[in-house]
KEVO-130405 format. One record per residue (C-alpha): y, x, z. Coordinates in pm, 1 decimal. Each point is the difference from the previous one (the first is absolute). Layout:
residues N
[pt [Y,X,Z]]
...
//
This chain:
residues 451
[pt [-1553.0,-678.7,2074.5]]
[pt [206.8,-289.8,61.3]]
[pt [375.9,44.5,-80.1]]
[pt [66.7,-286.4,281.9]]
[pt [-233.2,146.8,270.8]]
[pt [211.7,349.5,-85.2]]
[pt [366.2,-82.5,-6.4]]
[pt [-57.8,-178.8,326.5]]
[pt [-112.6,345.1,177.0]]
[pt [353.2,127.2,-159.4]]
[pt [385.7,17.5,133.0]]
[pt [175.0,-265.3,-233.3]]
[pt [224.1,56.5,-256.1]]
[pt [302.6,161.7,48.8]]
[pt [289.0,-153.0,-226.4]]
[pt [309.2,134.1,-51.3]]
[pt [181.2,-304.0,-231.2]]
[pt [286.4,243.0,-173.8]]
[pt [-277.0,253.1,-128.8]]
[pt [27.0,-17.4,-349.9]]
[pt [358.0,15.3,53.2]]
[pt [6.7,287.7,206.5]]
[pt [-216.2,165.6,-228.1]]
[pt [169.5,-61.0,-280.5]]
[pt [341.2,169.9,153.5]]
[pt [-171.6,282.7,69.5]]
[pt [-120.6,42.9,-370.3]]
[pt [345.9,41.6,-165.9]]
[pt [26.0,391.4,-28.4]]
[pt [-328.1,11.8,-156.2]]
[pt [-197.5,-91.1,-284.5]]
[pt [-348.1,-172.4,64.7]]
[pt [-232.4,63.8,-324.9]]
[pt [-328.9,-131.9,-26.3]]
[pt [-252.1,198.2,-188.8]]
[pt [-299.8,-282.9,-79.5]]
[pt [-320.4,15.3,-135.5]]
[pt [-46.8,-299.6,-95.6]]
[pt [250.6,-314.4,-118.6]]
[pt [-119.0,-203.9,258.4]]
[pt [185.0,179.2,264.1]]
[pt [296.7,-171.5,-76.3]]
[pt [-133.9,-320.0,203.7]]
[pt [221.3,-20.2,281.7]]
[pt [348.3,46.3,-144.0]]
[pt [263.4,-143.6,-212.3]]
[pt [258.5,72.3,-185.0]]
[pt [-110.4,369.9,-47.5]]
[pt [-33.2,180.1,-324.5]]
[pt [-322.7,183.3,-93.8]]
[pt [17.1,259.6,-267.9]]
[pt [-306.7,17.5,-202.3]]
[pt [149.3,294.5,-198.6]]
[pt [206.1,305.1,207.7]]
[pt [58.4,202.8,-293.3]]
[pt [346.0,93.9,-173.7]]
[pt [314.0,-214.2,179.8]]
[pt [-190.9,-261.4,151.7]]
[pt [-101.4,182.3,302.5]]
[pt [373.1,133.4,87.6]]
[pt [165.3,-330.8,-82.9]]
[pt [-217.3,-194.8,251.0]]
[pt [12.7,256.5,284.6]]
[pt [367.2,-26.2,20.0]]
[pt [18.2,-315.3,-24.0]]
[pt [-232.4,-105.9,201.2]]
[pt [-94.6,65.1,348.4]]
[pt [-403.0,-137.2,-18.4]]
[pt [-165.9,-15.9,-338.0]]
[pt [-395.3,64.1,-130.3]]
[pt [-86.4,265.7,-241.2]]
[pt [-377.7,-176.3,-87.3]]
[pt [-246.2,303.3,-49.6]]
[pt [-294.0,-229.7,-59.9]]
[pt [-132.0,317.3,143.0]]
[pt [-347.4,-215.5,129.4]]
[pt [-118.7,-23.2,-358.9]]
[pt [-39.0,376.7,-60.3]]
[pt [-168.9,285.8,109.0]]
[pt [126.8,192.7,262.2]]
[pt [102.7,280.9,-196.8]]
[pt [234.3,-230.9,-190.2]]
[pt [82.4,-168.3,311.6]]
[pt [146.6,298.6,162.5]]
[pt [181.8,134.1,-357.3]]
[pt [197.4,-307.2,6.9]]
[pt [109.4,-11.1,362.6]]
[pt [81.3,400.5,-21.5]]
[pt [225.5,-113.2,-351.9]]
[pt [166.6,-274.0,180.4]]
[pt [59.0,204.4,341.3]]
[pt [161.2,282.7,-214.0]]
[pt [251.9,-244.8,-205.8]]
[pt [123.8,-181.1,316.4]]
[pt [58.5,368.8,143.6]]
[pt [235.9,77.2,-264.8]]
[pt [193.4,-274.7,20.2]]
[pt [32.3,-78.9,417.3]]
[pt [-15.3,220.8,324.0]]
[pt [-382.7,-101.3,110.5]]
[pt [184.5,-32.4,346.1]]
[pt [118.7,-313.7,-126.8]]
[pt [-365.6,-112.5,-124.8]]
[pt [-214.9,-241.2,196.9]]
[pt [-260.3,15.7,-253.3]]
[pt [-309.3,-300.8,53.7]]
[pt [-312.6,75.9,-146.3]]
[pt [-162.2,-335.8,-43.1]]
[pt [-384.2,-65.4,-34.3]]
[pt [-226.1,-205.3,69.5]]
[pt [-25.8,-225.0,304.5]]
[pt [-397.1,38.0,-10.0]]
[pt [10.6,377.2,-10.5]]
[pt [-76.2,85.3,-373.5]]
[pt [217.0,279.7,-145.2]]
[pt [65.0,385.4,-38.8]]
[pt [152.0,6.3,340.4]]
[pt [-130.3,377.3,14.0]]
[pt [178.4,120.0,-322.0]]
[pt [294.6,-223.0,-7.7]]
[pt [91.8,50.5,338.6]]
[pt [-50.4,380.6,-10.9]]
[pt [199.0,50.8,-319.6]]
[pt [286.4,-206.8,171.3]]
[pt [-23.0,198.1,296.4]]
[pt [28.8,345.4,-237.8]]
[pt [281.0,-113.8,-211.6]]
[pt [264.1,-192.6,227.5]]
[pt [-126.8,125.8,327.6]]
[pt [-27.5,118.2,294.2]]
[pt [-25.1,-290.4,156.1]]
[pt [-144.1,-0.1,357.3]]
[pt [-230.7,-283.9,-72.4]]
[pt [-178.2,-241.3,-180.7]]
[pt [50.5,-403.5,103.1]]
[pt [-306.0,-169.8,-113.1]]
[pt [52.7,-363.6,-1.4]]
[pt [-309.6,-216.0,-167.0]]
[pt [88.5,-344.1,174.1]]
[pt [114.9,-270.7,-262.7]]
[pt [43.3,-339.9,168.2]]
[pt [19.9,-184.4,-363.3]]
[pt [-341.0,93.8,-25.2]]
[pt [-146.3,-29.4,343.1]]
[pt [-38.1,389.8,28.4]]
[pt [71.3,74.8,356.5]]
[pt [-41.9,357.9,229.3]]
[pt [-83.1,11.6,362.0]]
[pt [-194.0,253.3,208.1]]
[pt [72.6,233.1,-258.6]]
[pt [-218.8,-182.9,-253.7]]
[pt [88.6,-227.2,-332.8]]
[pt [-175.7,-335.7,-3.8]]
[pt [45.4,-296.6,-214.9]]
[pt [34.9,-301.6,156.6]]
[pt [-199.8,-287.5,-141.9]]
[pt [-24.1,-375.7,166.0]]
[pt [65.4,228.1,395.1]]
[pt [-249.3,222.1,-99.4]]
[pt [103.2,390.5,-30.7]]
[pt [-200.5,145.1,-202.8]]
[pt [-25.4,403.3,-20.9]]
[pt [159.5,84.7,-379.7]]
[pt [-268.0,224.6,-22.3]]
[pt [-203.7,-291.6,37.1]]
[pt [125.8,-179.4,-350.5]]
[pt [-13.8,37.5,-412.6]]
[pt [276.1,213.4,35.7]]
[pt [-142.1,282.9,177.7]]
[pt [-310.8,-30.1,-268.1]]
[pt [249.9,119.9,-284.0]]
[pt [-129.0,231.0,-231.7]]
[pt [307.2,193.8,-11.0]]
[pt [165.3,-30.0,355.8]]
[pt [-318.2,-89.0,199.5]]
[pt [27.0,138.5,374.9]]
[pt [-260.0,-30.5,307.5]]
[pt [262.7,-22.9,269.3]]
[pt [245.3,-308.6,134.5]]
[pt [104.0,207.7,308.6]]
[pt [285.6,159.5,-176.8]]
[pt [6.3,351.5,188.7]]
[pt [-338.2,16.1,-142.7]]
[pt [100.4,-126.2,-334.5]]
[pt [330.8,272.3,-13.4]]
[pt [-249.3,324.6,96.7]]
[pt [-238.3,-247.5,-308.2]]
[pt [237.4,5.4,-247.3]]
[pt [197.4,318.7,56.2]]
[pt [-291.4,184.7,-57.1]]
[pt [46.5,123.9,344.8]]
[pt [311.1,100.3,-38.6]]
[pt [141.7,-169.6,291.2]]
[pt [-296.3,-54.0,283.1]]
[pt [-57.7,-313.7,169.2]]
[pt [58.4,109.2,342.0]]
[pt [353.8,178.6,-128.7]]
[pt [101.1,-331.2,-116.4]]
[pt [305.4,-213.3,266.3]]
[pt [-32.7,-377.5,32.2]]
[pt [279.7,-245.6,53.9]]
[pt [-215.3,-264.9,214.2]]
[pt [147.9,-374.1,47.2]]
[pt [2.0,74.3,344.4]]
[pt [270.4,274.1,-145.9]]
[pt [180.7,-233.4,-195.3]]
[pt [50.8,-360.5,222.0]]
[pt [3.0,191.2,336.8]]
[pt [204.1,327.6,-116.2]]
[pt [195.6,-152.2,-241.1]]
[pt [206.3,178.6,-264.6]]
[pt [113.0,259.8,292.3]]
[pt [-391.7,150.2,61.6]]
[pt [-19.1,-29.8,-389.6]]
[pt [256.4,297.2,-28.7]]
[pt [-105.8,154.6,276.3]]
[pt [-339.7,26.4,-136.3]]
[pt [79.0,134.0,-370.4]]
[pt [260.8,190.0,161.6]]
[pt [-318.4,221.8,63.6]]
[pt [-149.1,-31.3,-282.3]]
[pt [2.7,357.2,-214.5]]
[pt [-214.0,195.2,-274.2]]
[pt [-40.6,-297.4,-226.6]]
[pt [-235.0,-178.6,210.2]]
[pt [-124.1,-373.3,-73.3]]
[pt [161.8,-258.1,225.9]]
[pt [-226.7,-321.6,-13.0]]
[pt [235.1,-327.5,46.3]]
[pt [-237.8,-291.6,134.9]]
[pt [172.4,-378.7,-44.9]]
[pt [-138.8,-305.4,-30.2]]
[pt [351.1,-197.7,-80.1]]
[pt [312.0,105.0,-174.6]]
[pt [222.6,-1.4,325.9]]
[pt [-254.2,285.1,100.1]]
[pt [99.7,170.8,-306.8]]
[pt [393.8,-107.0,105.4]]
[pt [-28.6,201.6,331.0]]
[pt [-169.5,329.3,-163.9]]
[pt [254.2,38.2,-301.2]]
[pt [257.8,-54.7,268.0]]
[pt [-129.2,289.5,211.4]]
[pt [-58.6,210.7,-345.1]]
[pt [384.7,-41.0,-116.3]]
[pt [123.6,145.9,342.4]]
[pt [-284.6,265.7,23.3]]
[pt [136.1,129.3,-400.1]]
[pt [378.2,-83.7,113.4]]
[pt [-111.7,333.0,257.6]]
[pt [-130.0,192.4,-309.6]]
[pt [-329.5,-51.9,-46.0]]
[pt [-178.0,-103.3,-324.8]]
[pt [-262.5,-213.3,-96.5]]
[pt [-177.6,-95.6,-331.3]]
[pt [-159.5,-309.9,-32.2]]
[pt [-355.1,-97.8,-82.7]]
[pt [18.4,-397.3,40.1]]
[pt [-99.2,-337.0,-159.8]]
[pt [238.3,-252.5,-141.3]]
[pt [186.5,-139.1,375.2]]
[pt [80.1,334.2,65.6]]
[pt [219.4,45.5,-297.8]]
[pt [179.3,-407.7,113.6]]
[pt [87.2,100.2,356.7]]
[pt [69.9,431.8,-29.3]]
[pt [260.4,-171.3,-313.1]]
[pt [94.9,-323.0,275.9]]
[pt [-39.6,-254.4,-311.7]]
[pt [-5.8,-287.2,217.0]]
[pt [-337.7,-252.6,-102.0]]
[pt [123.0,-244.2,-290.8]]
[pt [-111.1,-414.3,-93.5]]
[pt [-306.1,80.5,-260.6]]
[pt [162.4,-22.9,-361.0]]
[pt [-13.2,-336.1,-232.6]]
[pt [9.0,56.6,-349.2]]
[pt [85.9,-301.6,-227.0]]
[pt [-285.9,-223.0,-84.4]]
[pt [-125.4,-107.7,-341.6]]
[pt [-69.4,312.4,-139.4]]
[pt [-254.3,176.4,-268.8]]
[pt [-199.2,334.3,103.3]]
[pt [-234.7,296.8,-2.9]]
[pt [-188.2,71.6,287.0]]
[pt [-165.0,320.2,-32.8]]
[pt [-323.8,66.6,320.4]]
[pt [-63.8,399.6,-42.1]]
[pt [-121.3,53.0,394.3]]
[pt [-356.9,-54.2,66.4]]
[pt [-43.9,-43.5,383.3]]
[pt [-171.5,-296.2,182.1]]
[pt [355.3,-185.0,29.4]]
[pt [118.3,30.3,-326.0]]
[pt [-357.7,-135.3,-160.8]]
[pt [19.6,-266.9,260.6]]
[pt [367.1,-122.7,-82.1]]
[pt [-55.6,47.0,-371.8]]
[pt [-268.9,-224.4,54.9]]
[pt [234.7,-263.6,178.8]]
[pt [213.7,13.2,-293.5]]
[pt [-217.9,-39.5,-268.8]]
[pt [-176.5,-317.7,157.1]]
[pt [347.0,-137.6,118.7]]
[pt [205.6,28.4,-314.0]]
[pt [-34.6,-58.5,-386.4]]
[pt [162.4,317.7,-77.4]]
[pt [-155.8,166.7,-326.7]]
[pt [-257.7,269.8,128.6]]
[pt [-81.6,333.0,-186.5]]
[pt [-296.6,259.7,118.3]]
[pt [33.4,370.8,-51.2]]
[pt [-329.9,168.3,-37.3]]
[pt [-23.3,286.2,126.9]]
[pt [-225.7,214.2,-238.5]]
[pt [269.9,-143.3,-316.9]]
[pt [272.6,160.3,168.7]]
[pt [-239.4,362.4,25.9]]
[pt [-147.9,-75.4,-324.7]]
[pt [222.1,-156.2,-266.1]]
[pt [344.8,16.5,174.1]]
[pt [230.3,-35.1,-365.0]]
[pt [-204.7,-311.3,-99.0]]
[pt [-11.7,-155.3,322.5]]
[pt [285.5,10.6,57.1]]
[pt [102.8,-93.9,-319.6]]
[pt [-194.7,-348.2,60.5]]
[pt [88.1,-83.2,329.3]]
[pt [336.4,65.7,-40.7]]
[pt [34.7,-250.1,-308.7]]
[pt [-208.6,-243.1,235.1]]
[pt [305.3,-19.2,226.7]]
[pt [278.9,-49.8,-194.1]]
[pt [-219.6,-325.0,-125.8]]
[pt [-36.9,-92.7,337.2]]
[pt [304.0,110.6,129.2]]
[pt [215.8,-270.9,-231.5]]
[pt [-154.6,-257.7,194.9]]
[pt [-64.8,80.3,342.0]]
[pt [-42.2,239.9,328.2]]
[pt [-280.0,274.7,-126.8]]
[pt [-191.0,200.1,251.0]]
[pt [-139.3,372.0,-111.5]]
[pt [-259.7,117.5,214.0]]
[pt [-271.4,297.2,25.8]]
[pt [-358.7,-81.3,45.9]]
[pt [-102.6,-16.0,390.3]]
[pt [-255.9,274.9,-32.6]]
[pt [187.5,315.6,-68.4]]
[pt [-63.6,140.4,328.8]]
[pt [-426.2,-38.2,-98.0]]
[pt [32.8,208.8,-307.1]]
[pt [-111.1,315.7,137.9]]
[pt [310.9,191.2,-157.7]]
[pt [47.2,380.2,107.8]]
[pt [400.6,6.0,18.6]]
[pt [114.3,-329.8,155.3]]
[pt [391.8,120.7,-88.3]]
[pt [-50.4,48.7,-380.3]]
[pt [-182.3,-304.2,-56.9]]
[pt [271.2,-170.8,191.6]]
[pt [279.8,156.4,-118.1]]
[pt [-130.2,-69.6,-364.9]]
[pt [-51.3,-383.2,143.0]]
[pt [346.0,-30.9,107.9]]
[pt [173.7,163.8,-278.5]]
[pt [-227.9,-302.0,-235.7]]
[pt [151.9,-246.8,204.8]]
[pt [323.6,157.4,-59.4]]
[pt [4.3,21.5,-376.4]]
[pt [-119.4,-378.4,1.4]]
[pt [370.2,-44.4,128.2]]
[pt [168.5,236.8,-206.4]]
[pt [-170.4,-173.7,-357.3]]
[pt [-3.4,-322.0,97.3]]
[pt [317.5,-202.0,-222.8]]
[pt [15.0,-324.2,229.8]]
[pt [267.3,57.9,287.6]]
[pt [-152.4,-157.5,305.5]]
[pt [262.4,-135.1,229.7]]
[pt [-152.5,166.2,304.1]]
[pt [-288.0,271.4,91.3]]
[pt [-251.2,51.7,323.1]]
[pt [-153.1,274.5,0.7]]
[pt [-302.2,42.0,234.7]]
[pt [-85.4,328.1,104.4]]
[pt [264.9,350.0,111.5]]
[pt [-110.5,207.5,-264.8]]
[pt [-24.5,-300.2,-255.7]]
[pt [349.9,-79.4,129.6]]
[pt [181.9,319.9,-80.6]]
[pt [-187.1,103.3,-328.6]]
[pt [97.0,-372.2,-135.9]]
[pt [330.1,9.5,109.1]]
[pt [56.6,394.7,-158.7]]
[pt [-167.0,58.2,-244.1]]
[pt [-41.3,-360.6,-157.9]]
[pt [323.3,-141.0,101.6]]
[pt [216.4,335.7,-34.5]]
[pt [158.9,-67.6,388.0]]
[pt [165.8,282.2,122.2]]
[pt [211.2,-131.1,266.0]]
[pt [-71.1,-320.2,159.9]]
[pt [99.7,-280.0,339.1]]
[pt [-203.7,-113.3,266.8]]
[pt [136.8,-334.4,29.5]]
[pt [-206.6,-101.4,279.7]]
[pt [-351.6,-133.7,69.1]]
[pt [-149.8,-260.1,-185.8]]
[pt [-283.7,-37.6,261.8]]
[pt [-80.0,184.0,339.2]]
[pt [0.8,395.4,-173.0]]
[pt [0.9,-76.4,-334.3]]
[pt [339.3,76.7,-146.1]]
[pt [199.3,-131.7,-287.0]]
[pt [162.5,254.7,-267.1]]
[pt [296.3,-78.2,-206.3]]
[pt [-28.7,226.1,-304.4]]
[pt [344.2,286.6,-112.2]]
[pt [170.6,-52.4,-317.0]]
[pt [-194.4,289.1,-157.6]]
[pt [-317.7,-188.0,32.7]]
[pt [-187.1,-195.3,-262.4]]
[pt [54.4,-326.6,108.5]]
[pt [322.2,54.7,213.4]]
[pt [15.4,-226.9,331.9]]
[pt [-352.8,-107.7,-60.8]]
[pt [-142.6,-93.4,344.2]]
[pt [-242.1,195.7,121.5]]
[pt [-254.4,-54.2,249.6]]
[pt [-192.5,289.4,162.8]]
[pt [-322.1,-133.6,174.8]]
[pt [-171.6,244.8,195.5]]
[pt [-390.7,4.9,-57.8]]
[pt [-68.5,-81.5,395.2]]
[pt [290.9,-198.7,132.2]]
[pt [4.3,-391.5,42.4]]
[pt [-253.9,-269.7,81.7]]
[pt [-270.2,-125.7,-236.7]]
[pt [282.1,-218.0,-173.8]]
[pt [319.0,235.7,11.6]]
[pt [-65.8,94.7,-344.7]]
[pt [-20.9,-406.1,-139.6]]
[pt [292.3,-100.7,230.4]]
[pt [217.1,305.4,-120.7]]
[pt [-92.1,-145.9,-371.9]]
[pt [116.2,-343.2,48.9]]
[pt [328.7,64.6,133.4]]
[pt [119.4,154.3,-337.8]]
[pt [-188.5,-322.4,-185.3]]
[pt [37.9,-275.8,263.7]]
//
């Protein structure tokens, strides 16, 4: 379909200029706390803190002193079973240490469906419930991920195209058959909720209704029951939250199953200039993710740049993983002393026939990870390409346990500032999200740290 034969068929958009604002008034008696499986999620805010570790102090610190933070699960890189032990651990600290009436908790996945929406969402529901429904938000305007008619498209060049439809519905962990997202609930619940059970919130709703037929419609809303939010801008998103806060100021509650411009406009972070860092600096870039985009923009970089290059194989990592490492990580620090170096995996993982996608990766990522933690040259700056690569790096090789969105480098690709506890503290650090950005993102996001 055409997205500019469709949005002429539609009411236009209803704007409402103070609604960040308003929003954010309405936020001050509670606390806002993001649950995310993956670092990416962070790509709409700034000035937030993310907690990559919510053990000991941490946790309770943060909480009261701050109304919206992340706790990063990195939840997407395990199996479900581990998936829904962490969420159940974190649920059960924050309900020692707040009132879960006070909670809006955000569970934050990805904008092309892939996730343990089914056992994250249920084991939310169990531990800090009832709640008397389930908002499930996909649309992510950084990445041209849009909802209308009750269906997720991505929007490519005015053409929507069905997410079911893409790589991303092809994955061999979170694969799916269905872009109609009633279908894709009763898909992915296991049939715990049914399509036909499930209530829409058309546009119609939104830029005709308003935020008054917003709480009039959740005001109904009971059992738990998915409520699908359809937007194809943010001020759509504007009008619903709106409608949401006055439907929960009348006692209901809601969790939240959304992608990353949810989190921006339930928190009203008002939209921020895209960050400059200083120019003239030395880094590691490390490319972990293995979609079309990311092969395509590593690509980009390698032909329009001199930066030092450096190939992980594969089968060395499964094979030899001591020695290789060994190697490659000496190779860097040469390479390092003199200029940019870019680590990256082989292009064919995905061809390899492996039985447990997870392991392999997880074993991948944590390579990439102990390349940072042994290597002895300080760059001044890392990217890191790739959610799972992003988090693993930044924990377990660079020992971050609390960290700062500063902003956004690029359109949904955020800039980290690193805590004090860290092993390069204030290191900037860029987390590039495997299927964000043009062809070039990736070379333009390089140059502006080198000039």
């Amino acid at each position: 379909m055409r997205y500019s034969e469709i949005i002429k068929n539609l009411p236009e958009v209803l704007k409402i200029p103070d609604a960040r604002e308003r929003i954010r008034k309405s936020n001050k008696s509670s606390k806002i706390v993001v649950l995310d499986d993956d670092s990416t999620g962070c790509q709409t805010v700034h000035d937030i803190s993310i907690l990559l570790d919510w053990k000991g102090p941490i946790l309770k610190e943060t909480l009261f002193n701050e109304d919206v933070f992340y706790i990063l699960t990195n939840s997407r890189a395990y199996s479900e079973r581990k998936a829904i032990a962490i969420n159940r651990t974190i649920s059960k600290s924050l309900l020692g240490l707040i009132n879960p009436s006070r909670l809006r908790i955000i569970s934050r996945s990805d904008s092309t469906l892939r996730g343990h929406f089914y056992g994250e969402v249920k084991t939310l529901m169990e531990i800090l419930g009832p709640f008397d429904g389930v908002i499930v938000a996909p649309y992510f305007k950084e990445g041209n991920r849009v909802t209308v008619f009750d269906t997720h498209y991505i929007l490519e060049n005015d053409q929507l195209i069905e997410v079911n439809k893409t790589e991303f519905s092809k994955d061999p962990v979170f694969g799916y058959r269905n872009a109609y997202l009633p279908d894709w609930i009763e898909e992915k619940s296991k049939s715990l909720w049914k399509s036909k059970d499930v209530i829409s919130i058309s546009i119609d709703d939104i830029r005709i209704g308003g935020p008054e037929r917003i709480k009039e419609l959740l005001l109904d809303v009971q059992r738990g029951k998915p409520v699908i939010v359809n937007a194809l801008c943010d001020e759509d998103l504007e009008v619903f939250v709106l409608g949401l806060i006055e439907s929960e100021k009348s006692g209901k509650r809601f969790l939240y199953r959304t992608a990353a411009s949810f989190v921006k406009v339930r928190a009203g972070i008002e939209d921020k200039e895209l960050v400059l860092p200083p120019k003239g600096q030395r880094g590691l870039i490390i490319v972990g993710s293995f979609v079309k985009m990311t092969t395509i923009q590593l690509s980009r970089l390698l032909k329009g740049s001199n930066i030092n290059r450096i190939e992980v194989k594969i089968s060395n990592v499964l094979s030899n993983y001591k020695q290789y490492l060994k190697e490659l990580v000496e190779e860097i620090d040469s390479k390092l002393n003199k200029n940019s170096v870019v680590v990256y995996t082989e292009r064919e993982y995905f061809k390899t026939n492996l039985e447990d996608e997870l392991k392999v990766g997880e074993k991948i990522s944590n390579f990439l990870s102990d390349i940072v933690k042994n290597i002895k040259v300080m760059p001044e700056f890392i990217i890191s390409k790739g959610g799972i690569t992003s988090h693993v790096v930044a924990e377990r090789g660079l020992r971050a346990k609390k960290v700062k969105v500063l902003g956004q480098i690029a359109p949904g690709v955020p800039l980290w500032e690193l805590g004090k506890e860290s092993k390069h503290p204030g290191l900037l650090y860029v987390v590039f999200p495997g299927n964000v950005g043009n062809e070039d993102t990736l070379l333009e996001v390089y140059k502006k740290f080198t000039g």
